[in-house]
PDB file of N, CA, C and O in Angstrom:
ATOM      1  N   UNK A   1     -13.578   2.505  37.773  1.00  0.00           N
ATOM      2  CA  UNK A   1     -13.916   2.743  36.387  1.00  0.00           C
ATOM      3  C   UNK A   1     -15.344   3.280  36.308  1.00  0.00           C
ATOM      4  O   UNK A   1     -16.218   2.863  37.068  1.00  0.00           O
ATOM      5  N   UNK A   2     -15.576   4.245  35.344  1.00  0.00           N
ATOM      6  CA  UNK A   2     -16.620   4.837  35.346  1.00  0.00           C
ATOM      7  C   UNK A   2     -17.530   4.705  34.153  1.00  0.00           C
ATOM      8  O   UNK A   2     -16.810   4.676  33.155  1.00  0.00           O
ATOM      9  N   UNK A   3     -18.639   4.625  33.867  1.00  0.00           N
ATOM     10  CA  UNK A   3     -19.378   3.503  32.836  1.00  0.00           C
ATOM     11  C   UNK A   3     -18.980   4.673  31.761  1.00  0.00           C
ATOM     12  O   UNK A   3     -19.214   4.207  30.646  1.00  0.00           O
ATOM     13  N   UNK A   4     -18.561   5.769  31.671  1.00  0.00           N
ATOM     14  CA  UNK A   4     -17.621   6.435  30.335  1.00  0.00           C
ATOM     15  C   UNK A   4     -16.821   5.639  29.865  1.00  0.00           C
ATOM     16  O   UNK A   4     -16.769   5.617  28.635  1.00  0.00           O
ATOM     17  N   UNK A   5     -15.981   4.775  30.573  1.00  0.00           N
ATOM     18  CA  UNK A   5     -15.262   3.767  30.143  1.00  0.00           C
ATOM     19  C   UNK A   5     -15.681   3.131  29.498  1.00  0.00           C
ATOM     20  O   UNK A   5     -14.926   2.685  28.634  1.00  0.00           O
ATOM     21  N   UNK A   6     -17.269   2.632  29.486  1.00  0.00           N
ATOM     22  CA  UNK A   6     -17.803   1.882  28.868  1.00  0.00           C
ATOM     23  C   UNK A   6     -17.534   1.985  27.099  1.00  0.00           C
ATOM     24  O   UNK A   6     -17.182   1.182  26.235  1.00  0.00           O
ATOM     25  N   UNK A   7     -17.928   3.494  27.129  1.00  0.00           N
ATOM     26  CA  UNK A   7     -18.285   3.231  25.342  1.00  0.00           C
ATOM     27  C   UNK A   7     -17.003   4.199  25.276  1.00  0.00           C
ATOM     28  O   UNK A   7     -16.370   3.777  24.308  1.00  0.00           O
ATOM     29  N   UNK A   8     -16.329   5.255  25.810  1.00  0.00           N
ATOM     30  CA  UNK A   8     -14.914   5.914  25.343  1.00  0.00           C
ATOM     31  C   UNK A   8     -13.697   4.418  25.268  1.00  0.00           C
ATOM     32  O   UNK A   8     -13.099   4.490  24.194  1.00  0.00           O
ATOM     33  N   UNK A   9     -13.347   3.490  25.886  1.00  0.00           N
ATOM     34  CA  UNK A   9     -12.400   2.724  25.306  1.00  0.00           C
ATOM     35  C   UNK A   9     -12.673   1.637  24.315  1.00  0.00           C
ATOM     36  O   UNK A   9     -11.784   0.842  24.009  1.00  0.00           O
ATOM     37  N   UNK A  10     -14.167   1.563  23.679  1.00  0.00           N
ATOM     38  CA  UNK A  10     -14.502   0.398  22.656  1.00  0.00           C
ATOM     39  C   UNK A  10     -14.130   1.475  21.531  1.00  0.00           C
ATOM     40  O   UNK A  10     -13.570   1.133  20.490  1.00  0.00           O
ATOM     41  N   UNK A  11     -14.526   2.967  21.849  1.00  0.00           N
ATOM     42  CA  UNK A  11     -15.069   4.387  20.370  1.00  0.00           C
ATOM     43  C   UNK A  11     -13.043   4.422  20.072  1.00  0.00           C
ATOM     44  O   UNK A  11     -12.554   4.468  18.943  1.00  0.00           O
ATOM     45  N   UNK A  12     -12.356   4.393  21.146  1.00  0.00           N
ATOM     46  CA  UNK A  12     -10.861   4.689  20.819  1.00  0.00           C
ATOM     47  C   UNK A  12     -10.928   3.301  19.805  1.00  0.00           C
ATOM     48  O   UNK A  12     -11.110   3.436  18.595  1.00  0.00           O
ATOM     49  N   UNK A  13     -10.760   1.968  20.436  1.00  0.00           N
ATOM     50  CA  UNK A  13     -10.275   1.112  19.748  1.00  0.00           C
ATOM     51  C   UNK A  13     -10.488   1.109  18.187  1.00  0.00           C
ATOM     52  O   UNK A  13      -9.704   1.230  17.246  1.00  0.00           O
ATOM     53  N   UNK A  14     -11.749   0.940  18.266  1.00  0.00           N
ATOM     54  CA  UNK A  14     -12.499   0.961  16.840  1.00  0.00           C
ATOM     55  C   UNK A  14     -12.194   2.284  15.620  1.00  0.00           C
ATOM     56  O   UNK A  14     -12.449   2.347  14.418  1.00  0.00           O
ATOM     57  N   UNK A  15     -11.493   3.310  16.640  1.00  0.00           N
ATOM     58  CA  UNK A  15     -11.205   4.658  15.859  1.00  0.00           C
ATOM     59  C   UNK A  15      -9.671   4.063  15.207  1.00  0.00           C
ATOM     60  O   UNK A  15      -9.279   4.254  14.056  1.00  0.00           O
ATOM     61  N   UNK A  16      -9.241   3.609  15.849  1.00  0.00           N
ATOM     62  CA  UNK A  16      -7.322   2.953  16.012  1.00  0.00           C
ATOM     63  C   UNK A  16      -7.888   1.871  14.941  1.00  0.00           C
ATOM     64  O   UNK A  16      -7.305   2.094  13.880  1.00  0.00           O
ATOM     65  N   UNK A  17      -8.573   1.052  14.834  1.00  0.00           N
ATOM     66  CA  UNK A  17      -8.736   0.010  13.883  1.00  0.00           C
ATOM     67  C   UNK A  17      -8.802   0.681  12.380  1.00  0.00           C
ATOM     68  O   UNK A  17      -8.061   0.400  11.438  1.00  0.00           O
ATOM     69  N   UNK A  18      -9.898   1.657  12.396  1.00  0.00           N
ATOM     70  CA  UNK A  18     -10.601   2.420  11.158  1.00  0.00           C
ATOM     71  C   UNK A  18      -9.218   3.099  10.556  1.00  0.00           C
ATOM     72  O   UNK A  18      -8.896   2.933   9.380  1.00  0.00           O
ATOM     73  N   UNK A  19      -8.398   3.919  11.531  1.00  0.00           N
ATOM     74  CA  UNK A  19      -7.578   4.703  11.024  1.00  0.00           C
ATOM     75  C   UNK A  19      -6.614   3.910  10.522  1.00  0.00           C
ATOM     76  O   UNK A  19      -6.137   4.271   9.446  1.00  0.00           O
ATOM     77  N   UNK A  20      -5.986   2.417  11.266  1.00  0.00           N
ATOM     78  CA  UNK A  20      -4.997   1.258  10.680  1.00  0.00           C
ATOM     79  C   UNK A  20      -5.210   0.879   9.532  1.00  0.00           C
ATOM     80  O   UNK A  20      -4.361   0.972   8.645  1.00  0.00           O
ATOM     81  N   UNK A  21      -6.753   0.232   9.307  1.00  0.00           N
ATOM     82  CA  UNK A  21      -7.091   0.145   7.631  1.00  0.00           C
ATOM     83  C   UNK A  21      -7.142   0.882   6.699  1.00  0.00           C
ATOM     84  O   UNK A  21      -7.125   0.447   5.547  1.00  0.00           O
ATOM     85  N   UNK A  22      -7.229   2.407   7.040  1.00  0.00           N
ATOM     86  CA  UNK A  22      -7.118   3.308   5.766  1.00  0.00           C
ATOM     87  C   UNK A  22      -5.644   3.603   5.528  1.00  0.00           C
ATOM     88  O   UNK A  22      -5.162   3.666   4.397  1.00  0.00           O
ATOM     89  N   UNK A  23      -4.934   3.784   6.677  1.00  0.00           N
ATOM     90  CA  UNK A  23      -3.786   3.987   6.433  1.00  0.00           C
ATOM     91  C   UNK A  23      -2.629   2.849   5.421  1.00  0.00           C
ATOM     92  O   UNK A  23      -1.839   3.015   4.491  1.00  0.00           O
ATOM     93  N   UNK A  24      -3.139   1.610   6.310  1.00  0.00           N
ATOM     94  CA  UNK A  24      -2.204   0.388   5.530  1.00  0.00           C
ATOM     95  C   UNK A  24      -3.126   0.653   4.049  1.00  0.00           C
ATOM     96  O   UNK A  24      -2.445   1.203   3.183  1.00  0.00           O
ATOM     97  N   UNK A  25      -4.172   0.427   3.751  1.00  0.00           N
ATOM     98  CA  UNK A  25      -4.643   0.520   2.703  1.00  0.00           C
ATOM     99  C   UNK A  25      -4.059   1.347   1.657  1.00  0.00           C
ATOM    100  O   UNK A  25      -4.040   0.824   0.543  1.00  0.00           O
ATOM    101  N   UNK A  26      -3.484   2.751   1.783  1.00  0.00           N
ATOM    102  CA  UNK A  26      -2.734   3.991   1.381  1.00  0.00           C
ATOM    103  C   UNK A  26      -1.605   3.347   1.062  1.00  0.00           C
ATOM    104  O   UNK A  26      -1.243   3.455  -0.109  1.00  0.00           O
ATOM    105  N   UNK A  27      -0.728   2.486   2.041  1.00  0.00           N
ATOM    106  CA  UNK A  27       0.379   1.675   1.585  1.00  0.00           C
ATOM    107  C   UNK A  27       0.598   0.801   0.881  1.00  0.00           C
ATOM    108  O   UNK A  27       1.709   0.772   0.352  1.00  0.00           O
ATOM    109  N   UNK A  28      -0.132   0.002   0.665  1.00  0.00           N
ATOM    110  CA  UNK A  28      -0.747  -1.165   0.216  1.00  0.00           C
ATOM    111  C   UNK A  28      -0.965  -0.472  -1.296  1.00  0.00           C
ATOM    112  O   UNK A  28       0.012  -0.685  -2.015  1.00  0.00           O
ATOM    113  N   UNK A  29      -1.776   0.127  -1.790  1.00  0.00           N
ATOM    114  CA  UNK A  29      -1.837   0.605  -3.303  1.00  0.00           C
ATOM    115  C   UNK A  29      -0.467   1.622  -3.185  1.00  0.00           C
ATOM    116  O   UNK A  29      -0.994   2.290  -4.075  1.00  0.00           O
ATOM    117  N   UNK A  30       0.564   2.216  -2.960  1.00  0.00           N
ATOM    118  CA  UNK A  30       1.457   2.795  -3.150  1.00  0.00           C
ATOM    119  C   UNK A  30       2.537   1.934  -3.665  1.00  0.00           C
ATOM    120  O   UNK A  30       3.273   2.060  -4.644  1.00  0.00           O
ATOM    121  N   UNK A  31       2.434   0.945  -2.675  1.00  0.00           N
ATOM    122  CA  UNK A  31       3.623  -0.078  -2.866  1.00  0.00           C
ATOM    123  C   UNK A  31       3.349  -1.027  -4.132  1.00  0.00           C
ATOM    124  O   UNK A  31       4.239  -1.609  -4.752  1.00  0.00           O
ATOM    125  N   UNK A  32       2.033  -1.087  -4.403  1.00  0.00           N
ATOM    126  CA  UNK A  32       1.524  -1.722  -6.016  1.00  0.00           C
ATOM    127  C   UNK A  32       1.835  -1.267  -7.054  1.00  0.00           C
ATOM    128  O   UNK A  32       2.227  -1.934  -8.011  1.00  0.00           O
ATOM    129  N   UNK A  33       1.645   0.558  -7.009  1.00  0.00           N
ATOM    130  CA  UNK A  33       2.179   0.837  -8.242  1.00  0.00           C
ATOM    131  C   UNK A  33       3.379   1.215  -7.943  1.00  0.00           C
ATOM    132  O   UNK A  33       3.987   1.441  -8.989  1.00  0.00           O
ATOM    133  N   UNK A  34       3.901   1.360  -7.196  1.00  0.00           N
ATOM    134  CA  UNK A  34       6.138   1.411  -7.288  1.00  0.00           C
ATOM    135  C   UNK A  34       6.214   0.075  -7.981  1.00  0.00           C
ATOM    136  O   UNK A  34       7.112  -0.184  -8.782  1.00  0.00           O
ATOM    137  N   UNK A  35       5.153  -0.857  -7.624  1.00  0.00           N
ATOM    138  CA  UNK A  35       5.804  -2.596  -8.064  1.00  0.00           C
ATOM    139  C   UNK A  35       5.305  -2.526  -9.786  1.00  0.00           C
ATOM    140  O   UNK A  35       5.955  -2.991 -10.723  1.00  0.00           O
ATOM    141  N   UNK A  36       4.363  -2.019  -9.848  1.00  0.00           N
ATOM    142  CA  UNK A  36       3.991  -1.949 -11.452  1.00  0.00           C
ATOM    143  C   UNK A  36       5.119  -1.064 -12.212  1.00  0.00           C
ATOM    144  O   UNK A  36       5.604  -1.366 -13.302  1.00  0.00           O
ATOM    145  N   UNK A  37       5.424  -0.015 -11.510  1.00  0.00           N
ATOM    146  CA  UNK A  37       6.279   1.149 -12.687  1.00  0.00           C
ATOM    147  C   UNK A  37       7.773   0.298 -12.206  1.00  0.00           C
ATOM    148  O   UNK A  37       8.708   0.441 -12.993  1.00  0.00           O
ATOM    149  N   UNK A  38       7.952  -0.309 -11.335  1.00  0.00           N
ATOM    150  CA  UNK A  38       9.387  -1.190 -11.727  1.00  0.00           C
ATOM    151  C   UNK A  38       9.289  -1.793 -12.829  1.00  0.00           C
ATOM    152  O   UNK A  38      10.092  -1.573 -13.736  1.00  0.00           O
ATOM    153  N   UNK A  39       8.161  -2.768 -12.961  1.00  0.00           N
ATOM    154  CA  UNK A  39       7.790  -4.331 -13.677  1.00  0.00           C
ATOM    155  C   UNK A  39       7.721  -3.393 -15.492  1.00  0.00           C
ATOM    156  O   UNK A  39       8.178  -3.742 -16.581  1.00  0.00           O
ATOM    157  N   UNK A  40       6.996  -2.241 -15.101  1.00  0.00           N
ATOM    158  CA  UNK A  40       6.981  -1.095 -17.103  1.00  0.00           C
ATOM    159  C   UNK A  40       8.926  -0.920 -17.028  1.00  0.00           C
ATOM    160  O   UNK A  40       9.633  -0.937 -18.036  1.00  0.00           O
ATOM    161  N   UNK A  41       9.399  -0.778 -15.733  1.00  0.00           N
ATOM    162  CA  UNK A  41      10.716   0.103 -16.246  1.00  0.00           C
ATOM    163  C   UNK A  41      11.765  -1.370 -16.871  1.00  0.00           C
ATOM    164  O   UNK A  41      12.588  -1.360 -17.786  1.00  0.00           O
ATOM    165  N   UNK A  42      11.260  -2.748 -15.811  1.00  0.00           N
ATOM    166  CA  UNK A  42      12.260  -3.530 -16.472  1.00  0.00           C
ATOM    167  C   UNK A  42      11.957  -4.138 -17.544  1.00  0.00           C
ATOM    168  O   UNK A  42      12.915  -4.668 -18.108  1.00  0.00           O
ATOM    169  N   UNK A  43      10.409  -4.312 -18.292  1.00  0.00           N
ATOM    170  CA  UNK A  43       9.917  -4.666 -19.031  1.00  0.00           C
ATOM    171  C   UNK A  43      10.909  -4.193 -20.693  1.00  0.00           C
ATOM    172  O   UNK A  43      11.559  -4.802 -21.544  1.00  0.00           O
ATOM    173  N   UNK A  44      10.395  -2.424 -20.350  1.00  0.00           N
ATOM    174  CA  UNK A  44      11.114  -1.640 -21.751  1.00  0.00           C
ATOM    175  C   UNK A  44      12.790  -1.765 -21.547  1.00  0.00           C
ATOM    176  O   UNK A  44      13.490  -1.697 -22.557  1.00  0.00           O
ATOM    177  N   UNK A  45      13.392  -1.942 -20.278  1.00  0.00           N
ATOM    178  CA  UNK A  45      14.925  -2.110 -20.400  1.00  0.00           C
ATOM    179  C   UNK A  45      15.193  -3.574 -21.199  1.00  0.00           C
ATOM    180  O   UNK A  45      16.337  -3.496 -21.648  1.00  0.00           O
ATOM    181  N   UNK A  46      14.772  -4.499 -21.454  1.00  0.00           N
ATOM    182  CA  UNK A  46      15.096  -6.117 -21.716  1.00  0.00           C
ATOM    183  C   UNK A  46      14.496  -6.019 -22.865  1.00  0.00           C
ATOM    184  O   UNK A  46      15.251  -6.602 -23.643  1.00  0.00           O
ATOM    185  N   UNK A  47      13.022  -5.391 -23.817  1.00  0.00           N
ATOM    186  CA  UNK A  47      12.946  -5.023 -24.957  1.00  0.00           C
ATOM    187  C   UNK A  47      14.198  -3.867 -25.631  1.00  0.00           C
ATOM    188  O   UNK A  47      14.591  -3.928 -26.796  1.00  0.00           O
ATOM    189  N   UNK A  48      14.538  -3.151 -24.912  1.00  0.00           N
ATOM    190  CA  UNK A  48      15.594  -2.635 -25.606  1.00  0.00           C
ATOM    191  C   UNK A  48      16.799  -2.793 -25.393  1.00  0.00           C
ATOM    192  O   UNK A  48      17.661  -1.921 -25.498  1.00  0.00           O
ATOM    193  N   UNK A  49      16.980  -4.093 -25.029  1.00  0.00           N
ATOM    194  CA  UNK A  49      18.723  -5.095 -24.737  1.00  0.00           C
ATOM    195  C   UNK A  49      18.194  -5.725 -25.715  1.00  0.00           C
ATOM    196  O   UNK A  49      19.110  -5.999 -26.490  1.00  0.00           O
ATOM    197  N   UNK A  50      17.001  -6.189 -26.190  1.00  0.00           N
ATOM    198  CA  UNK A  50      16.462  -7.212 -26.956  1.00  0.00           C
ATOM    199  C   UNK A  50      16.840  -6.839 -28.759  1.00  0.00           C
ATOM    200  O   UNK A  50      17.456  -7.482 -29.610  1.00  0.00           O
ATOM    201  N   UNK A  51      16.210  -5.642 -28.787  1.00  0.00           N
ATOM    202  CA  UNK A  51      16.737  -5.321 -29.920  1.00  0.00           C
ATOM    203  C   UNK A  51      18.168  -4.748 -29.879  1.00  0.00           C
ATOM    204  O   UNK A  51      18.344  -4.179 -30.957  1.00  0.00           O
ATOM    205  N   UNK A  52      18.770  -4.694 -29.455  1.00  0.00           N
ATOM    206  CA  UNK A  52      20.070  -4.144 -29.803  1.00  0.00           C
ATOM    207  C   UNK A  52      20.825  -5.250 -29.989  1.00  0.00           C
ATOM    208  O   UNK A  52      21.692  -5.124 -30.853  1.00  0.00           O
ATOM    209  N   UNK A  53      20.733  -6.728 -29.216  1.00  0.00           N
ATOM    210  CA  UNK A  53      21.163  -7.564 -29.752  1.00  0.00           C
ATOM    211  C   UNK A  53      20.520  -8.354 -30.605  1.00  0.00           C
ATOM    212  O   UNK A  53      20.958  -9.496 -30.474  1.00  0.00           O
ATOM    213  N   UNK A  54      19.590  -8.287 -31.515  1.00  0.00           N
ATOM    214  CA  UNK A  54      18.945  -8.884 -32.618  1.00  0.00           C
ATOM    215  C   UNK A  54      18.948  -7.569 -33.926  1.00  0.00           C
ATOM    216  O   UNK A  54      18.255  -7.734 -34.930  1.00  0.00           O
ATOM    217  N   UNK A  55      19.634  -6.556 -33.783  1.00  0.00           N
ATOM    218  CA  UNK A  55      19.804  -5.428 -34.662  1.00  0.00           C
ATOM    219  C   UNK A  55      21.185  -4.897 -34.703  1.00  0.00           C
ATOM    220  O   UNK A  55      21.454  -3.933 -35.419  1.00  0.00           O
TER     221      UNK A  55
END
């Protein structure tokens, strides 16, 4: 092993870490608002079951 090893396999890891957190992060708020525009879509479906059976 050659002391390149030294700082090229800590600079990969830490690059693989940086790129894991932005990426999950990207998923992580994607999957929030699919969960919000479900929670608006079933919200207005059960207000408007709501009135149709109280009208």
């Amino acid at each position: 092993m050659t002391s390149a090893h030294l700082f090229f396999i800590p600079a990969v890891l830490l690059a693989g870490a940086a790129f894991g957190y932005v990426m999950g992060r990207k998923l992580l708020l994607a999957e929030q608002d699919e969960q919000r525009r479900q929670d608006e879509r079933r919200a207005k479906r059960l207000a408007e079951e709501s009135q149709r059976t109280a009208g």
